[in-house]
C-alpha positions as CSV (number, residue, x, y, z in Angstrom):
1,X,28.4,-55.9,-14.8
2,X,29.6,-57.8,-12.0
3,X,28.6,-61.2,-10.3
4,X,28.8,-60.4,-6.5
5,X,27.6,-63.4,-4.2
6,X,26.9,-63.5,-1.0
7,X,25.8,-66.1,1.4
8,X,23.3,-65.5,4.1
9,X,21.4,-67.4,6.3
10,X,17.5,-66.8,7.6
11,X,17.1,-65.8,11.2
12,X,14.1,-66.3,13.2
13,X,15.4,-64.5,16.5
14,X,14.9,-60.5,16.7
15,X,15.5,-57.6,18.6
16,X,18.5,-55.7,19.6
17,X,20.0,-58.4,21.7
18,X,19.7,-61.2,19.6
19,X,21.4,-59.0,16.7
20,X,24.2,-57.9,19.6
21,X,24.9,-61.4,20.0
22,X,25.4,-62.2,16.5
23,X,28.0,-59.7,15.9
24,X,30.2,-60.8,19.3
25,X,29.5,-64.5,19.7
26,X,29.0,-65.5,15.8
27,X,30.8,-63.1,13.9
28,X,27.8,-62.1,12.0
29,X,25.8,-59.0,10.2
30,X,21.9,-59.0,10.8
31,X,20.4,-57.5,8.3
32,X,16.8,-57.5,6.5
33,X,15.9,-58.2,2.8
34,X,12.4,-56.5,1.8
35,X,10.7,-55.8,-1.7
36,X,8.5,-57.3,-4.5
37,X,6.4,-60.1,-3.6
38,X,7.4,-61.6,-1.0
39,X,7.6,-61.1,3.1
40,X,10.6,-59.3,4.6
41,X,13.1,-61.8,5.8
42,X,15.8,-61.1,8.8
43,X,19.3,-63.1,7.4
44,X,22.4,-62.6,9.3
45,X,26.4,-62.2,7.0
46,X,29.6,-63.0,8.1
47,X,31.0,-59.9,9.1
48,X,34.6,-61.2,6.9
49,X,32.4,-62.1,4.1
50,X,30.4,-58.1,4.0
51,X,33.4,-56.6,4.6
52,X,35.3,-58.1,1.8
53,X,32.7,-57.4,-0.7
54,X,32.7,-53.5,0.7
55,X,36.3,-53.2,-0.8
56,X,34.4,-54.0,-4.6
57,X,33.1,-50.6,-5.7
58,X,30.5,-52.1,-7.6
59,X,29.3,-53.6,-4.6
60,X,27.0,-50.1,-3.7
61,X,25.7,-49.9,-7.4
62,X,25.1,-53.1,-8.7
63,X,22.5,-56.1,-8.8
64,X,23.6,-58.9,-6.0
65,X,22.9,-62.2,-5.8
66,X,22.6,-63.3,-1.9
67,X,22.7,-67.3,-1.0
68,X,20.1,-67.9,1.7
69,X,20.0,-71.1,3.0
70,X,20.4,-72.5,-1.0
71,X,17.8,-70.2,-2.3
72,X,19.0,-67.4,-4.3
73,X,17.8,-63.9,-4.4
74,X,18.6,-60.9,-6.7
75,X,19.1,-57.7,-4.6
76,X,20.3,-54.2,-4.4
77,X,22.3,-52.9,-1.3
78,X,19.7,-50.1,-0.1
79,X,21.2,-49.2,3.9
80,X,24.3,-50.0,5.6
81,X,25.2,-49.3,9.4
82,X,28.6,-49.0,10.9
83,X,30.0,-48.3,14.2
84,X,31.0,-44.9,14.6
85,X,34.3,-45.4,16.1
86,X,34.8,-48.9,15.2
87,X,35.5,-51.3,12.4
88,X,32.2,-52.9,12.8
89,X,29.2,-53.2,10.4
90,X,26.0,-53.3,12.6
91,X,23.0,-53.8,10.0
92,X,22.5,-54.1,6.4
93,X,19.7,-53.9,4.6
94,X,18.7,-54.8,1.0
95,X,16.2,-54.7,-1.7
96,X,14.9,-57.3,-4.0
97,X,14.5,-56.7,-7.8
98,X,14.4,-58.6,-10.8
99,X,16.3,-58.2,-14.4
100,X,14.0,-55.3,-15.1
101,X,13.2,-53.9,-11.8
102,X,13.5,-50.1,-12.5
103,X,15.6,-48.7,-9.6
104,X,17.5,-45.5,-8.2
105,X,21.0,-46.0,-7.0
106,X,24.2,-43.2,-6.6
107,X,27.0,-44.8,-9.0
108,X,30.4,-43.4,-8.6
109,X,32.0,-41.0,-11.7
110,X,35.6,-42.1,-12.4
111,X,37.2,-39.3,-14.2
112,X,40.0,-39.9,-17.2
113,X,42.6,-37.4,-19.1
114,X,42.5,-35.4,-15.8
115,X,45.9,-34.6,-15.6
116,X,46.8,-34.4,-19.1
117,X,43.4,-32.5,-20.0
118,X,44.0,-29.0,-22.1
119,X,43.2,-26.4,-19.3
120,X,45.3,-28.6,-17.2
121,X,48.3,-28.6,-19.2
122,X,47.3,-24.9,-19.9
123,X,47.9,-23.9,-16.0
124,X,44.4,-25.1,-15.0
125,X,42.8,-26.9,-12.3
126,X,40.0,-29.6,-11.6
127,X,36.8,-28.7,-9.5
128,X,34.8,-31.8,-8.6
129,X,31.3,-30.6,-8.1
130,X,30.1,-34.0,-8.5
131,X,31.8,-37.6,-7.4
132,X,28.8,-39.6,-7.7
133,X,25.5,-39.2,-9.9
134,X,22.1,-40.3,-8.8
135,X,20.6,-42.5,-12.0
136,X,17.8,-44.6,-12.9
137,X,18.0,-47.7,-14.6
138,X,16.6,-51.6,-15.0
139,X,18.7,-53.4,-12.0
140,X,20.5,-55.6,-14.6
141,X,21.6,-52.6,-16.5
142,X,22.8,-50.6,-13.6
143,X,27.0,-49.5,-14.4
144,X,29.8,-49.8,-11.9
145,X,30.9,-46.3,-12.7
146,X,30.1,-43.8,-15.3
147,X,33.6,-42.9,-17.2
148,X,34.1,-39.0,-17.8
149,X,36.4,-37.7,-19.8
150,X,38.1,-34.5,-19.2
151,X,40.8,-34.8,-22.3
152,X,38.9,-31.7,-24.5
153,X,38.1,-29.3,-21.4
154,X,39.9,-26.0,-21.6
155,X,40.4,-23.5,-19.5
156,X,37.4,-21.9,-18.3
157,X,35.4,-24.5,-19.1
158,X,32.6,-26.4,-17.2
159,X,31.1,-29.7,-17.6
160,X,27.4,-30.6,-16.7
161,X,25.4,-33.5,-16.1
162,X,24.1,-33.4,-19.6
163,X,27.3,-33.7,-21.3
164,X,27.9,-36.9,-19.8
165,X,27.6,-40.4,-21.9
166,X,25.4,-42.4,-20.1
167,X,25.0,-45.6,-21.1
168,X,21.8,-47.2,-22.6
169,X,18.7,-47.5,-20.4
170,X,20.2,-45.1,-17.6
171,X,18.8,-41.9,-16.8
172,X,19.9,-39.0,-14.7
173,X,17.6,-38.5,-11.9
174,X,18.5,-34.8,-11.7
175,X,18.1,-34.5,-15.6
176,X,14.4,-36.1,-15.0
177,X,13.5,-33.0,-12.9
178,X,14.4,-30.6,-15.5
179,X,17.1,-28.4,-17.4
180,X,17.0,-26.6,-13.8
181,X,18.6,-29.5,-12.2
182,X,21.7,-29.9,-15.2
183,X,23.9,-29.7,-12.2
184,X,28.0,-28.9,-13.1
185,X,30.1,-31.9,-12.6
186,X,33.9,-30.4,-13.0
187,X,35.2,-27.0,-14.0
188,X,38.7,-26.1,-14.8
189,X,39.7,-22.8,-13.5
190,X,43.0,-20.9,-12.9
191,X,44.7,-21.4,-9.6
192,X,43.6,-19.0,-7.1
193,X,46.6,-16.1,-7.1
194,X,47.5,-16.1,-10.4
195,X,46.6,-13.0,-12.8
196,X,46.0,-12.9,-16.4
197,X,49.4,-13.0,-18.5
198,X,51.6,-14.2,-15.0
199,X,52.2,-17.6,-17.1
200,X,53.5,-16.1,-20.2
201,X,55.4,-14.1,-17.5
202,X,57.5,-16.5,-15.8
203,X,57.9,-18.6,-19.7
204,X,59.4,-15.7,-21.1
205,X,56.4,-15.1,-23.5
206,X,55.1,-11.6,-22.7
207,X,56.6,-8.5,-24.4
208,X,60.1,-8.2,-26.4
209,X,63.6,-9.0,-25.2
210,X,65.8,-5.9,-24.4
211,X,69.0,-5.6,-26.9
């Protein structure tokens, strides 16, 4: 698990121009922290500080603490705007939790053995259905990544949301629809072109040598 921290400050002044001026005289992200308890409270980032966290994977799947004015709050990242042509974050908006908040988040897959897998070395290639998977977990328990390793897969075969380790206390939120939602995560197939035996071909391996 990682310890991301953030400090934020509360803000009292709303609307679109007081978050315009944020951003161009102050350097700052508004943004909005809602959930549990509590009120919704409008905070403003340093635009350096968000950004630099953005470059943490972990930062989009994990529990965050955020520094408000000396009062720390546990959170989740839940909405993040950017400018559409620019290198400018516009709004941000997060969710608080506790330890055992139960919570849906997208968590990236990071795929091992890919190039070295046995359909690979056998002439194969890797189809990513899947580059993230949607799970449910406690917000302490949440994983940067879920590891899935390809070594084993042979040619032909294809890997589903159900053959994946997990690990404890998180749950596929496709799997929790149903076996009709085991959605394929990688396949190795032949490359597109190549015929049954055109391998074995060019190695020398099909048929006898002439005398």
């Amino acid at each position: 698990m990682s310890d991301i921290k953030l400090n934020a400050i509360a803000r009292s002044d709303e609307g679109k121009g007081a978050s315009r001026r944020l951003r161009r005289l102050e350097g700052r992200v508004p943004g909005i922290i809602y959930g549990g308890k509590a009120e919704p409270q409008s905070v403003s980032l340093l635009h350096k500080d968000l950004s630099k966290a953005l470059e943490n994977e972990a930062f989009f799947s994990s529990m965050l603490t955020l520094d408000i004015d000396g009062k720390t709050e546990k959170v989740i990242l839940r909405d993040l705007q950017r400018h559409p042509a620019r290198q400018l974050l516009l709004h941000v908006d997060f969710q608080r939790v506790s330890a055992n908040t139960k919570v849906h988040v997208k968590v990236p897959l990071h795929f091992l053995n890919e190039d070295t897998c046995k359909g690979v070395k056998a002439g194969g290639i890797v189809s990513h259905t899947l580059t993230e998977l949607e799970v449910q977990a406690p917000a302490a328990k949440l994983p940067e990544f879920i590891e899935v390793d390809l070594a084993n897969l042979e040619m032909g075969d294809v890997l589903h949301i159900s053959d994946l380790k997990l690990p404890a206390a998180v749950e596929s939120v496709d799997l929790s629809h149903g076996e009709d939602h085991n959605l394929v995560v990688a396949s190795i197939h032949k490359p597109r072109g190549v015929v049954e035996g055109e391998t074995e071909a060019e190695n020398g391996e099909t048929g006898e040598s002439e005398e």
